[in-house]
Biopython code that builds the backbone (N, CA, C, O; Angstrom):
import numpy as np
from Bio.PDB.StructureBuilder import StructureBuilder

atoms = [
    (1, "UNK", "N", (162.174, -17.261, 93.755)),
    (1, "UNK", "CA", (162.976, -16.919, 94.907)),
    (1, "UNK", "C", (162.840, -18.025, 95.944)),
    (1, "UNK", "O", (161.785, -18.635, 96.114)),
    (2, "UNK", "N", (163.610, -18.184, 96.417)),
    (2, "UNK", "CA", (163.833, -19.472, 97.637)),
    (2, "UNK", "C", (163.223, -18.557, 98.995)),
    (2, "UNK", "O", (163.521, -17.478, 99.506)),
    (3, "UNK", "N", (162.359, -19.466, 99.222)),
    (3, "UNK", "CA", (161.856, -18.578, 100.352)),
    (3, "UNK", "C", (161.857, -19.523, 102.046)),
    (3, "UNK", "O", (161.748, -20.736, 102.225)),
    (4, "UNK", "N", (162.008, -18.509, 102.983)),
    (4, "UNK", "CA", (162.024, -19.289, 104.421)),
    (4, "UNK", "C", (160.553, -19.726, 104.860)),
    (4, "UNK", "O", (159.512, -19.621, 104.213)),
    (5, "UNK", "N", (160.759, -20.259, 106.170)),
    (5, "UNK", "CA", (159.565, -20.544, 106.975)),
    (5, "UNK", "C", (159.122, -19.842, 107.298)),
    (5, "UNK", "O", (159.872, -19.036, 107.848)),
    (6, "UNK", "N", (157.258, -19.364, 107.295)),
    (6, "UNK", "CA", (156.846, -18.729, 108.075)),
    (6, "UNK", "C", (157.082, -17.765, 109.045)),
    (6, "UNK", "O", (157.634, -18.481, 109.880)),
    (7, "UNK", "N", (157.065, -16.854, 109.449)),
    (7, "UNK", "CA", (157.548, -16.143, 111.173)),
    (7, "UNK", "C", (159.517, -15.757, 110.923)),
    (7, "UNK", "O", (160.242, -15.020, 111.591)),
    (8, "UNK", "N", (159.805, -16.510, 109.851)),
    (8, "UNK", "CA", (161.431, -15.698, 109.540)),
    (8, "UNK", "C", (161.732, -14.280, 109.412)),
    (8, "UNK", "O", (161.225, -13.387, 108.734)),
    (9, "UNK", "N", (162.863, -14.319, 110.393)),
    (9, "UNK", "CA", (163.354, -12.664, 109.308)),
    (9, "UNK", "C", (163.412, -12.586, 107.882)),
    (9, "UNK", "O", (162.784, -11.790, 107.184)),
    (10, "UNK", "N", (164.312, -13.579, 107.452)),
    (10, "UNK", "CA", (164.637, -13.665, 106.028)),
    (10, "UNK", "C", (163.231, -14.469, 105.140)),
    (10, "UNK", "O", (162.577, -15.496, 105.318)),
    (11, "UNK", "N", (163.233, -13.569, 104.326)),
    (11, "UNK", "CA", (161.913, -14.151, 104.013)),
    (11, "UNK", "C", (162.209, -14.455, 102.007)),
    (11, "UNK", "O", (161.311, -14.409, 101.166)),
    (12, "UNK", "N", (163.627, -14.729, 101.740)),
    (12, "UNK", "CA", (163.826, -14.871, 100.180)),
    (12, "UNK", "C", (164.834, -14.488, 99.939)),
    (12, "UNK", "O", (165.199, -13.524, 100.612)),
    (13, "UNK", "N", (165.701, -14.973, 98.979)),
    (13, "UNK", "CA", (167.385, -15.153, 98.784)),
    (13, "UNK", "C", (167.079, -15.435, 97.187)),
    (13, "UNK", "O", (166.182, -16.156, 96.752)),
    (14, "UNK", "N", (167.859, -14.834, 96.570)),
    (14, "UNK", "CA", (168.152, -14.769, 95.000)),
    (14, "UNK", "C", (169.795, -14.636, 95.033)),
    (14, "UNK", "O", (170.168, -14.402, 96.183)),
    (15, "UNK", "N", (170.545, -14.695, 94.380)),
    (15, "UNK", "CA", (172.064, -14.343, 93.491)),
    (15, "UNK", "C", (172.079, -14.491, 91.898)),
    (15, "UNK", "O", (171.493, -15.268, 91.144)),
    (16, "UNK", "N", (173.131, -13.261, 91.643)),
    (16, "UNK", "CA", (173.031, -13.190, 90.692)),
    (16, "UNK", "C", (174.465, -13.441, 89.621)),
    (16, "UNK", "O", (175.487, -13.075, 90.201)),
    (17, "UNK", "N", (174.632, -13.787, 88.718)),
    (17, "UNK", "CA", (176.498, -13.794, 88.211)),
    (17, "UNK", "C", (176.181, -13.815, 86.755)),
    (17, "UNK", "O", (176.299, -14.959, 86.318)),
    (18, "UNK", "N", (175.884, -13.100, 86.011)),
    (18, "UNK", "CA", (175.812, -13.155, 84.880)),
    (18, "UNK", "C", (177.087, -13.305, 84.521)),
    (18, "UNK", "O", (177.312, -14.486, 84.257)),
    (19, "UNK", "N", (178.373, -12.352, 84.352)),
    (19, "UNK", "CA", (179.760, -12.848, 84.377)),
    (19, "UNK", "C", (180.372, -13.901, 84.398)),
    (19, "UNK", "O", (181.284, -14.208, 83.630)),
    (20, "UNK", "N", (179.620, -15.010, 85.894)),
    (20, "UNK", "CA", (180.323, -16.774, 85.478)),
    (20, "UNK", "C", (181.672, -16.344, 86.485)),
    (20, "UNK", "O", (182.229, -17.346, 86.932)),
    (21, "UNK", "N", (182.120, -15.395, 86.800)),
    (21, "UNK", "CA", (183.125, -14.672, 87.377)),
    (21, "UNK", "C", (182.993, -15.482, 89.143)),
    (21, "UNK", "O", (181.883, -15.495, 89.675)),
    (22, "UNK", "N", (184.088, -16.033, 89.806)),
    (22, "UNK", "CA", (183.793, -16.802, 90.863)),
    (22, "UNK", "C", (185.022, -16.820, 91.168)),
    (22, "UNK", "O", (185.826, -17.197, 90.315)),
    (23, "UNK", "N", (185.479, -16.407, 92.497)),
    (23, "UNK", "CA", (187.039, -16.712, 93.045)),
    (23, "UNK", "C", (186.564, -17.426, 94.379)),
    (23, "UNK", "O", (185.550, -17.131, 95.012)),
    (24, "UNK", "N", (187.661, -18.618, 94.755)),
    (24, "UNK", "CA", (187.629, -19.395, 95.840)),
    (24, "UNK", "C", (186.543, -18.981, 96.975)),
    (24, "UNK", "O", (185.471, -19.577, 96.872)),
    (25, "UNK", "N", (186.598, -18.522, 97.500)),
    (25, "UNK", "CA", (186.377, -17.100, 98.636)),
    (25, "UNK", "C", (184.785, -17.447, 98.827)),
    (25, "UNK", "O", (184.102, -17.812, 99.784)),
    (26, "UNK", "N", (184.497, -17.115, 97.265)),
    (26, "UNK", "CA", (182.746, -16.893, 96.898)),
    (26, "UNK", "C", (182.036, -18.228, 97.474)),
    (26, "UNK", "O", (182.381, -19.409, 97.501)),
    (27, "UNK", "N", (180.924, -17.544, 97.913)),
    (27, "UNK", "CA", (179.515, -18.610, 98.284)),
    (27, "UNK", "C", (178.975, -18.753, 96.990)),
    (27, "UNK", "O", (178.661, -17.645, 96.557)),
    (28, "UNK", "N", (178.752, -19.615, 96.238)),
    (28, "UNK", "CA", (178.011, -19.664, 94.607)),
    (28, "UNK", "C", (176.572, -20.112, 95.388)),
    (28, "UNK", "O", (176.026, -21.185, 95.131)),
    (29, "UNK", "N", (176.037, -19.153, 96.368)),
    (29, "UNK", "CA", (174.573, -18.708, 96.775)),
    (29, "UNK", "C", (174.513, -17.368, 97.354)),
    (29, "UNK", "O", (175.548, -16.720, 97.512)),
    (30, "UNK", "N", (173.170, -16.836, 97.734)),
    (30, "UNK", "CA", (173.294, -15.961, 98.279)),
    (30, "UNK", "C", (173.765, -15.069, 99.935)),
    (30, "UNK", "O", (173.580, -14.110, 100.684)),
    (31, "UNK", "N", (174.689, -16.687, 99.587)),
    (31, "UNK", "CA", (175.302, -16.218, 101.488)),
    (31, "UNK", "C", (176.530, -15.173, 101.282)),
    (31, "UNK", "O", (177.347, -15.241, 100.363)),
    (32, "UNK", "N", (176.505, -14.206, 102.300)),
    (32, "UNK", "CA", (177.245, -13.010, 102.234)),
    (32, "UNK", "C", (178.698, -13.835, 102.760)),
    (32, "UNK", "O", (178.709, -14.432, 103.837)),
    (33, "UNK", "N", (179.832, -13.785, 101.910)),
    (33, "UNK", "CA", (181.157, -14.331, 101.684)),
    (33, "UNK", "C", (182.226, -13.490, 102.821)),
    (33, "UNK", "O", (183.142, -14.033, 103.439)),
    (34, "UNK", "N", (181.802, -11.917, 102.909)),
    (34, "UNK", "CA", (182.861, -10.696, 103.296)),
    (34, "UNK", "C", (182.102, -10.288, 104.883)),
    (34, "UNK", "O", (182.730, -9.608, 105.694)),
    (35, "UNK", "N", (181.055, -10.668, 105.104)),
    (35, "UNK", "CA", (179.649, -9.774, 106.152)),
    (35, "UNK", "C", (179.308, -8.212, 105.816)),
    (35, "UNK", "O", (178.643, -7.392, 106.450)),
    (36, "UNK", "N", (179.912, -8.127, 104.757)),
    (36, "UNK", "CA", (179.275, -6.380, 104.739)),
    (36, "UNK", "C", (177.606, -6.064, 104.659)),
    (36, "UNK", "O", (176.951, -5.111, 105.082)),
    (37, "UNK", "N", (177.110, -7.634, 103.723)),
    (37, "UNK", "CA", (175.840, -7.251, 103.788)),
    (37, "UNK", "C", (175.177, -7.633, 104.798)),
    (37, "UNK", "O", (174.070, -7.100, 104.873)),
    (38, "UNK", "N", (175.431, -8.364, 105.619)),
    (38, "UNK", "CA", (175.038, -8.770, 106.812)),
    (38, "UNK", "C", (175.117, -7.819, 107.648)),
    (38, "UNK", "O", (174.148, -7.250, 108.150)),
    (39, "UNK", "N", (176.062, -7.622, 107.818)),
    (39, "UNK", "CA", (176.409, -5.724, 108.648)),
    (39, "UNK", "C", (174.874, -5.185, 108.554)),
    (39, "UNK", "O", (173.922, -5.148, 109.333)),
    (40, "UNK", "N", (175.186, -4.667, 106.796)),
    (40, "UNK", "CA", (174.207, -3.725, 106.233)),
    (40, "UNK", "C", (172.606, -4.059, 107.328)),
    (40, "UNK", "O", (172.159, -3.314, 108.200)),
    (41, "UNK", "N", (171.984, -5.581, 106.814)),
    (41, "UNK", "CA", (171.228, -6.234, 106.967)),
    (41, "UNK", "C", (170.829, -6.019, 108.754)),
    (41, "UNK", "O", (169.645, -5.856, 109.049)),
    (42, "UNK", "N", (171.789, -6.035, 109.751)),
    (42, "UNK", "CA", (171.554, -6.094, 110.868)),
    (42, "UNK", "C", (171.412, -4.499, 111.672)),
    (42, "UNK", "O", (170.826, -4.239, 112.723)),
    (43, "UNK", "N", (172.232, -3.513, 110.686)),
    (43, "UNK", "CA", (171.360, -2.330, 111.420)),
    (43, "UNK", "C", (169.898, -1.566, 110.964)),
    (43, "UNK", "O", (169.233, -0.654, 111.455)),
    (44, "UNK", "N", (169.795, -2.237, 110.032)),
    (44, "UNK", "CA", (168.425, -1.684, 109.373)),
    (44, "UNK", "C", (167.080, -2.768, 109.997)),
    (44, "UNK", "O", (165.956, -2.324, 110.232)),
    (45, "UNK", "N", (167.516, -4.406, 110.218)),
    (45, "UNK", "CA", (166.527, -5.030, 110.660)),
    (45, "UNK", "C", (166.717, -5.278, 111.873)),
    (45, "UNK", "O", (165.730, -5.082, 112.583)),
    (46, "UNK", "N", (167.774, -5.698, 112.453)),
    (46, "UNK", "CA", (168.529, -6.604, 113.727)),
    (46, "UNK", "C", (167.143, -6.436, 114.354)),
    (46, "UNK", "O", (166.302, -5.562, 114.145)),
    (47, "UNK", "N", (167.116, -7.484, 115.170)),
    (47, "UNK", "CA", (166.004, -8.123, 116.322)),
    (47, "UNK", "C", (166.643, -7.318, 117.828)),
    (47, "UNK", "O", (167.844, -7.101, 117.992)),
    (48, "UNK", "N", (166.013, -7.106, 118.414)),
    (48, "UNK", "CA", (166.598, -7.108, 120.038)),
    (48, "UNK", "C", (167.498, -8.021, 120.280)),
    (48, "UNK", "O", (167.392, -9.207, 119.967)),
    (49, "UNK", "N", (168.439, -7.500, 120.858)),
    (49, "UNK", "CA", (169.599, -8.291, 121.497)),
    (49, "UNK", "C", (170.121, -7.708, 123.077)),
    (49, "UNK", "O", (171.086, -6.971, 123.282)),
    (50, "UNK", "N", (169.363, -8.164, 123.893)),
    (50, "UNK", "CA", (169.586, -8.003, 125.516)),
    (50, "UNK", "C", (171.723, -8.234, 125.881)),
    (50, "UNK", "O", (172.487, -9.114, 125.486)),
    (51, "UNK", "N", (171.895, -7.411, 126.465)),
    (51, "UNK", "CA", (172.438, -7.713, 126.657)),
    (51, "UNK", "C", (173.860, -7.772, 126.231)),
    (51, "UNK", "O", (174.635, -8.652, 126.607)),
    (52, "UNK", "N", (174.187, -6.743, 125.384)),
    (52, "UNK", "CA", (174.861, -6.572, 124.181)),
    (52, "UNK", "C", (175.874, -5.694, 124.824)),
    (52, "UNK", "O", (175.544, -5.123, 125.863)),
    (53, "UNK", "N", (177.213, -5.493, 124.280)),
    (53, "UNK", "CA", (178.726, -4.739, 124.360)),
    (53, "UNK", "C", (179.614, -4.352, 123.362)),
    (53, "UNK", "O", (179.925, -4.933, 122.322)),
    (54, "UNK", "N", (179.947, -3.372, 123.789)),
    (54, "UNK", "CA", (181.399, -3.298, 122.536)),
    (54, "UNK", "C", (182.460, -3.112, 123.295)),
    (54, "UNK", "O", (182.935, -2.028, 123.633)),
    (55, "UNK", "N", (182.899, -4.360, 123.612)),
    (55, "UNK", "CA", (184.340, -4.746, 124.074)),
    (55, "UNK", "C", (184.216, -4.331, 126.039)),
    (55, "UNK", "O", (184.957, -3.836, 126.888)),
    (56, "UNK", "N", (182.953, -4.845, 125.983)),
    (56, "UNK", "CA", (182.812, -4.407, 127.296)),
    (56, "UNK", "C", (182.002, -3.344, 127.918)),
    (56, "UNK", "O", (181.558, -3.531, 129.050)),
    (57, "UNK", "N", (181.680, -1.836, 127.050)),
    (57, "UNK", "CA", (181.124, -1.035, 127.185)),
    (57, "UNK", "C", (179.993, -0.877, 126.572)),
    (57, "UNK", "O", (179.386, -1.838, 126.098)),
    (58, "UNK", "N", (179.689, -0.013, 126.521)),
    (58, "UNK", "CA", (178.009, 0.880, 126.258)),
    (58, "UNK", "C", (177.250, -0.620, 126.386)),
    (58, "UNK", "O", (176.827, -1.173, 125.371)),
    (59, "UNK", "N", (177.101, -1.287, 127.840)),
    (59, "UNK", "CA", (176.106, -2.082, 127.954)),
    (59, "UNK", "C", (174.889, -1.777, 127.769)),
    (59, "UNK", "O", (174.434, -0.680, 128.092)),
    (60, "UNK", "N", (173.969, -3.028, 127.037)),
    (60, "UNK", "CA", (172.789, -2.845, 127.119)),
    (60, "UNK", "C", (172.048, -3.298, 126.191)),
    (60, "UNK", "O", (172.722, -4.108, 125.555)),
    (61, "UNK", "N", (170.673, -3.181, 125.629)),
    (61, "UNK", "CA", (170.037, -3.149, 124.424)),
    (61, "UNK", "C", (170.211, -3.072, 122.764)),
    (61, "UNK", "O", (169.750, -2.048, 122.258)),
    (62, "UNK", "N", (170.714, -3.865, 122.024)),
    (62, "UNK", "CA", (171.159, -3.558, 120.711)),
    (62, "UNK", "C", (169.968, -4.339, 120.087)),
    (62, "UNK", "O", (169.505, -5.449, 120.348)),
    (63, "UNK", "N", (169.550, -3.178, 118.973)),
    (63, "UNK", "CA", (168.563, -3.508, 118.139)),
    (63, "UNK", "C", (168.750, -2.494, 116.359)),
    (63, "UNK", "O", (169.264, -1.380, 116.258)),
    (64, "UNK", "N", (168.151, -3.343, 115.175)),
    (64, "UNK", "CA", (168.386, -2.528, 114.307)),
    (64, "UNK", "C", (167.287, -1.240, 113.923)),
    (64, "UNK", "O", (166.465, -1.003, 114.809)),
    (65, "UNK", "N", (167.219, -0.490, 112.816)),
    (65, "UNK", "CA", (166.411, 0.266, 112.910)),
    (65, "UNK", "C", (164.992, -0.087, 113.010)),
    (65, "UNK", "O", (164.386, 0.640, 113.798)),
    (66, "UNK", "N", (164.042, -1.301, 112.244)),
    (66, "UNK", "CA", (163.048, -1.856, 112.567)),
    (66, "UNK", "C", (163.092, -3.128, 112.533)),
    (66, "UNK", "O", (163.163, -3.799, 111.504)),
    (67, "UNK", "N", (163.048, -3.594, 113.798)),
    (67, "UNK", "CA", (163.422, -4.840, 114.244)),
    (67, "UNK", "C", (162.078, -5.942, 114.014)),
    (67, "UNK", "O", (162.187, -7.161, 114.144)),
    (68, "UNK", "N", (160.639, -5.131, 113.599)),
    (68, "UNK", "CA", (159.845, -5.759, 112.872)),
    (68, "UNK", "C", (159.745, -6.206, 111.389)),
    (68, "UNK", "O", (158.896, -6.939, 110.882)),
    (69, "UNK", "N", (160.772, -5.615, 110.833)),
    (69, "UNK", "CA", (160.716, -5.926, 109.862)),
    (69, "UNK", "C", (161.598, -7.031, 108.804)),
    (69, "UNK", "O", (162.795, -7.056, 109.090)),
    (70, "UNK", "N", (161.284, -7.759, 107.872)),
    (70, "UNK", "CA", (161.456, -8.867, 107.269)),
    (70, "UNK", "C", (162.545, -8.691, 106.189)),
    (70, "UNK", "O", (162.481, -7.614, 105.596)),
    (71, "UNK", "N", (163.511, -9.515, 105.821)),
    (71, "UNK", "CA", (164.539, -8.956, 104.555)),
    (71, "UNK", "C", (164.305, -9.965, 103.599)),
    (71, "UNK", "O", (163.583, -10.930, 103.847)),
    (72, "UNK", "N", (164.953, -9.773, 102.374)),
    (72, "UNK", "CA", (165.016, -10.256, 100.782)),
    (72, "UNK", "C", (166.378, -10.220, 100.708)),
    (72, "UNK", "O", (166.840, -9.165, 101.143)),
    (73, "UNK", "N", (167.292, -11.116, 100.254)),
    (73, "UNK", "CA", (168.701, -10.773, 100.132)),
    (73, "UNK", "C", (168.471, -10.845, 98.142)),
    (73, "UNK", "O", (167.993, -11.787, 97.511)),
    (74, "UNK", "N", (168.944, -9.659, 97.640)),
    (74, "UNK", "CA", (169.164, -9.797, 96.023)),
    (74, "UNK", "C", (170.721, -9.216, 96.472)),
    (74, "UNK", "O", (171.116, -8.075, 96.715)),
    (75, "UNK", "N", (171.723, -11.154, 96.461)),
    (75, "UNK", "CA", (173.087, -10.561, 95.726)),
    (75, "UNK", "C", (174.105, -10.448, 94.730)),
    (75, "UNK", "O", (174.646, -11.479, 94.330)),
    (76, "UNK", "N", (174.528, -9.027, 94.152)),
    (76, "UNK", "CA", (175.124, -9.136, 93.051)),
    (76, "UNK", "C", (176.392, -8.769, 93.015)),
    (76, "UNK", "O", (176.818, -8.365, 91.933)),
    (77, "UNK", "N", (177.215, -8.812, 94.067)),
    (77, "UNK", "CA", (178.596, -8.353, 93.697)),
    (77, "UNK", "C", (179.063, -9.768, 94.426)),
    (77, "UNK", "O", (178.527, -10.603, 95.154)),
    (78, "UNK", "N", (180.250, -9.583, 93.872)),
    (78, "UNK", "CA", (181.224, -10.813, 94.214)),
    (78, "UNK", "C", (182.561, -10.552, 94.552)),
    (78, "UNK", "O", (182.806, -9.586, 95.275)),
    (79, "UNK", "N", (183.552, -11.347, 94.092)),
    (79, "UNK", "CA", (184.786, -10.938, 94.935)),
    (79, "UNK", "C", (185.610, -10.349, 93.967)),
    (79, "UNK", "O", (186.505, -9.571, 94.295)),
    (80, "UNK", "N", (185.356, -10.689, 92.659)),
    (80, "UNK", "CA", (186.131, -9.862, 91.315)),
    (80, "UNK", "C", (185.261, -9.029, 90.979)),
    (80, "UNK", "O", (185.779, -7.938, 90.743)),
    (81, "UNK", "N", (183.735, -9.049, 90.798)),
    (81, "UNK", "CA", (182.712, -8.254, 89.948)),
    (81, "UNK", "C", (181.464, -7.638, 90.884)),
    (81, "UNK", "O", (181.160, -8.003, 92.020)),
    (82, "UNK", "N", (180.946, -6.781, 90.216)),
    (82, "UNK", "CA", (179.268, -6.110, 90.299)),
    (82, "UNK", "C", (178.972, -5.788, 89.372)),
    (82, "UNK", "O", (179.236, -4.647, 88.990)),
    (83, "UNK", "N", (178.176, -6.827, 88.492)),
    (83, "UNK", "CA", (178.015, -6.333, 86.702)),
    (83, "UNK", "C", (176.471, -5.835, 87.364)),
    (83, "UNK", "O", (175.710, -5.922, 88.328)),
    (84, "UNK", "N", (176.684, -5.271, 86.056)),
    (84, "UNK", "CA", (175.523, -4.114, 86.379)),
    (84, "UNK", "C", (174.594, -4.689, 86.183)),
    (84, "UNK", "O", (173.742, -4.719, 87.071)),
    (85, "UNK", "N", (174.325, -5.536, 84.669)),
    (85, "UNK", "CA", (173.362, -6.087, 84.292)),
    (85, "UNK", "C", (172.535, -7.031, 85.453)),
    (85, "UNK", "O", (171.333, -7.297, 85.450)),
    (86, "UNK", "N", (173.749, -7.522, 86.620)),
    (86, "UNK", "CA", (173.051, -8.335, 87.542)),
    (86, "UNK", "C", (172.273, -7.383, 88.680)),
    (86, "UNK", "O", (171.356, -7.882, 89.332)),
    (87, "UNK", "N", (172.728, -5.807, 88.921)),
    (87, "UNK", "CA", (171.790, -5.194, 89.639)),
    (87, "UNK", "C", (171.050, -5.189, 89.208)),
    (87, "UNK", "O", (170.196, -5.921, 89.706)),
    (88, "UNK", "N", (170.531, -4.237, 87.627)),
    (88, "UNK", "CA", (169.567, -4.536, 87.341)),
    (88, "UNK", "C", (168.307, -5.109, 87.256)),
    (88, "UNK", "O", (167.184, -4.605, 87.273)),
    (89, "UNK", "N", (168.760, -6.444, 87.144)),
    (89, "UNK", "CA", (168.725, -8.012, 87.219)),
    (89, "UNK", "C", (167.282, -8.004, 89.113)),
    (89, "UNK", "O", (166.234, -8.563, 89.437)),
    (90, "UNK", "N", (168.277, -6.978, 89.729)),
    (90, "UNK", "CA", (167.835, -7.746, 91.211)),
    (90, "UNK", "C", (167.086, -6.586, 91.187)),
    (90, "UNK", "O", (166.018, -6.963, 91.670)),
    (91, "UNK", "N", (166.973, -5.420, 90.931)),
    (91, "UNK", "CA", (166.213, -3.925, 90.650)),
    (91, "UNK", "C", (164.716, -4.879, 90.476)),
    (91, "UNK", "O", (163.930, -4.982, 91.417)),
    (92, "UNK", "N", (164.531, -5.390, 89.435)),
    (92, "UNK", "CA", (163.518, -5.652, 88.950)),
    (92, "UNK", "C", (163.104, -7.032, 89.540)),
    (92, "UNK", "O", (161.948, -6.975, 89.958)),
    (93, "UNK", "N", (163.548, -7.972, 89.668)),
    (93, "UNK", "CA", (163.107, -8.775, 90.536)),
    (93, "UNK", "C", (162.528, -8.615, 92.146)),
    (93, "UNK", "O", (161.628, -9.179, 92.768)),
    (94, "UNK", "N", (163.303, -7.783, 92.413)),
    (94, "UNK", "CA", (162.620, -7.249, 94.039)),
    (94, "UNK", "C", (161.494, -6.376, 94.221)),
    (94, "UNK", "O", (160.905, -6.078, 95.260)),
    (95, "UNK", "N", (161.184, -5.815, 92.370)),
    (95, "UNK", "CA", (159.816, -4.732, 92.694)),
    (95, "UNK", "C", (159.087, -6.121, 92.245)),
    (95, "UNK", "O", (157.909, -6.092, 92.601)),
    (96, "UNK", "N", (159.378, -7.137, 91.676)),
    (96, "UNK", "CA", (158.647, -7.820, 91.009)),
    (96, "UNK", "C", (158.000, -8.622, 92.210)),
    (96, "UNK", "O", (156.919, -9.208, 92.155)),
    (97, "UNK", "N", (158.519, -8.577, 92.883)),
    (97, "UNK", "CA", (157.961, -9.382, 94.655)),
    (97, "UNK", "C", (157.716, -8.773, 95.548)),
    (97, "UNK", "O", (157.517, -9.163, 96.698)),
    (98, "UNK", "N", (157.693, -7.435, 95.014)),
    (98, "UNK", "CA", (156.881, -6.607, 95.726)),
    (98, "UNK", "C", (157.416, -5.687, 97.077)),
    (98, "UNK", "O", (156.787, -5.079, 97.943)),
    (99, "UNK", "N", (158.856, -5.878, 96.837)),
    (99, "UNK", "CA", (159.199, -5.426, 98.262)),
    (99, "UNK", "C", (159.430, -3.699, 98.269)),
    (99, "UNK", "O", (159.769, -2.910, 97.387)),
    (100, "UNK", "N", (159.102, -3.554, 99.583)),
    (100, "UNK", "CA", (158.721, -1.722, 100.208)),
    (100, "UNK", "C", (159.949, -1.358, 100.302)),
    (100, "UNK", "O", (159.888, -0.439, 99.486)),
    (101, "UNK", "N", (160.985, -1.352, 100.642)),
    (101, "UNK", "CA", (162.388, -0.615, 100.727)),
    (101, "UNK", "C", (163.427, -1.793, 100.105)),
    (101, "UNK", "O", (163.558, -3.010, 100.234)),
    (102, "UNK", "N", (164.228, -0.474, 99.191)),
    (102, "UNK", "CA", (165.710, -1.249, 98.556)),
    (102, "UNK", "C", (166.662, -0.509, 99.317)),
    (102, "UNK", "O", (166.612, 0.690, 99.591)),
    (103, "UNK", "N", (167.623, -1.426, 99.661)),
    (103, "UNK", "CA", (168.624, -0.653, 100.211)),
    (103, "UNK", "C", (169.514, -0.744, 99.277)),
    (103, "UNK", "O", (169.380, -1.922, 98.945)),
    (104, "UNK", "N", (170.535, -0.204, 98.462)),
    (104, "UNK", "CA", (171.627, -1.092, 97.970)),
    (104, "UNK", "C", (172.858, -0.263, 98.656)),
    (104, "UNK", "O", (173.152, 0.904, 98.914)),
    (105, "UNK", "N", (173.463, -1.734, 98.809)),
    (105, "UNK", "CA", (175.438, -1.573, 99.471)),
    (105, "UNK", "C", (175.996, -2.543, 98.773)),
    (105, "UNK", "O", (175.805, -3.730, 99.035)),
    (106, "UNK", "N", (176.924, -2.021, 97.578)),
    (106, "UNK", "CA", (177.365, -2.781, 96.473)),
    (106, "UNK", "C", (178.991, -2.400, 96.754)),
    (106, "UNK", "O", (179.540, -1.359, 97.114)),
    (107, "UNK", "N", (179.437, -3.595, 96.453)),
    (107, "UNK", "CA", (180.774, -3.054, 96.530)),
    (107, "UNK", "C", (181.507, -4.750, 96.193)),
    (107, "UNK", "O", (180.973, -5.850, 96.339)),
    (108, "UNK", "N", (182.813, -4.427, 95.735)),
    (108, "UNK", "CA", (183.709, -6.089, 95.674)),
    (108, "UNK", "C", (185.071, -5.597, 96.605)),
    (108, "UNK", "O", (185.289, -4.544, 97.205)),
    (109, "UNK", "N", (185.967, -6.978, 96.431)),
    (109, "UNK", "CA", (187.702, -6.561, 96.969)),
    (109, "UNK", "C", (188.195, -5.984, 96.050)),
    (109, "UNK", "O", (189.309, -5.650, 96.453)),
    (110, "UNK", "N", (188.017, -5.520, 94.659)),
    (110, "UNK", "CA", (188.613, -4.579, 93.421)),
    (110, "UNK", "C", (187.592, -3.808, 93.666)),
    (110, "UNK", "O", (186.419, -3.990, 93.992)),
    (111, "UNK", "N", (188.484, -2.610, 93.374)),
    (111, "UNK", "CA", (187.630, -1.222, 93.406)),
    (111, "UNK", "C", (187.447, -1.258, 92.306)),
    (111, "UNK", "O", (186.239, -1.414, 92.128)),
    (112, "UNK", "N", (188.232, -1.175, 90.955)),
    (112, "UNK", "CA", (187.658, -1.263, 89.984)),
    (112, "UNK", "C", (186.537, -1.808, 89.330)),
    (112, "UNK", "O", (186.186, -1.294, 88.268)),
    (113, "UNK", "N", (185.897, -2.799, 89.809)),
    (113, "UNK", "CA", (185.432, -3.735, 89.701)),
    (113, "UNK", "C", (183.718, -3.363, 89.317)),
    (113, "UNK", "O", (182.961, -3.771, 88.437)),
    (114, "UNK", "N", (183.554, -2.318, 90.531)),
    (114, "UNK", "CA", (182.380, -2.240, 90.751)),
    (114, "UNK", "C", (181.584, -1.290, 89.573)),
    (114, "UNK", "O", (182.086, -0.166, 89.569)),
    (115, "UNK", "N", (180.577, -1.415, 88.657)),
    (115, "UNK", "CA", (179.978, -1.166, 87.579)),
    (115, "UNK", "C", (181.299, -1.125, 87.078)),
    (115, "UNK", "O", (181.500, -0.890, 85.887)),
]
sb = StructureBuilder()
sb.init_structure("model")
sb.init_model(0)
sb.init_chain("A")
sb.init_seg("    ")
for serial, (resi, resn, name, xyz) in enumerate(atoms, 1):
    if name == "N":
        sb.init_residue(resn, " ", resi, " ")
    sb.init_atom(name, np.array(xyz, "f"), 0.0, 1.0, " ", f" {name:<3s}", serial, name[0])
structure = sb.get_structure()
């Protein structure tokens, strides 16, 4: 796993494509292409953010659910696919490194697509 510096949120990035399956669009790494997992990623970890709005209102404090805590990105869907074999794939690699909570939010732009 590719891992960050010290004191990072992100602390390890994997992707997965067994398929070979890749449309324009796609990051061929584990950078989130759509932000859904980033979304995902920022209400479960997000840091304090002073100072924060939605479109002007509910000023104030935005933070995610534990803002102490560190993420692993395992990603396996893409913009045509979510083969299963590649969850799998990240199932076992993420107990394999030991990490305390999986979240999964799987999804592509084909609905069909997904398993």
């Amino acid at each position: 796993m590719a891992t960050a510096m010290k004191g990072s949120k992100l602390i390890g990035a994997r992707y997965y494509n067994s398929e070979g399956q890749y449309d324009v669009s796609d990051f061929r790494s584990p950078r989130d292409s759509i932000g859904h997992g980033t979304h995902t990623a920022s209400i479960a970890a997000g840091r304090e953010v002073p100072g924060a709005s939605y479109m002007g209102l509910a000023e104030g404090i935005a933070r995610g659910g534990v803002p102490s805590s560190r993420i692993a990105i395992y990603k396996v869907c893409w913009y045509r696919v979510c083969s299963l074999a590649d969850i799998l794939a990240a199932f076992d690699d993420a107990i394999a490194d030991g990490v305390d909570i999986i979240s999964v939010s799987l999804g592509s732009r084909i609905k069909k697509a997904v398993l």
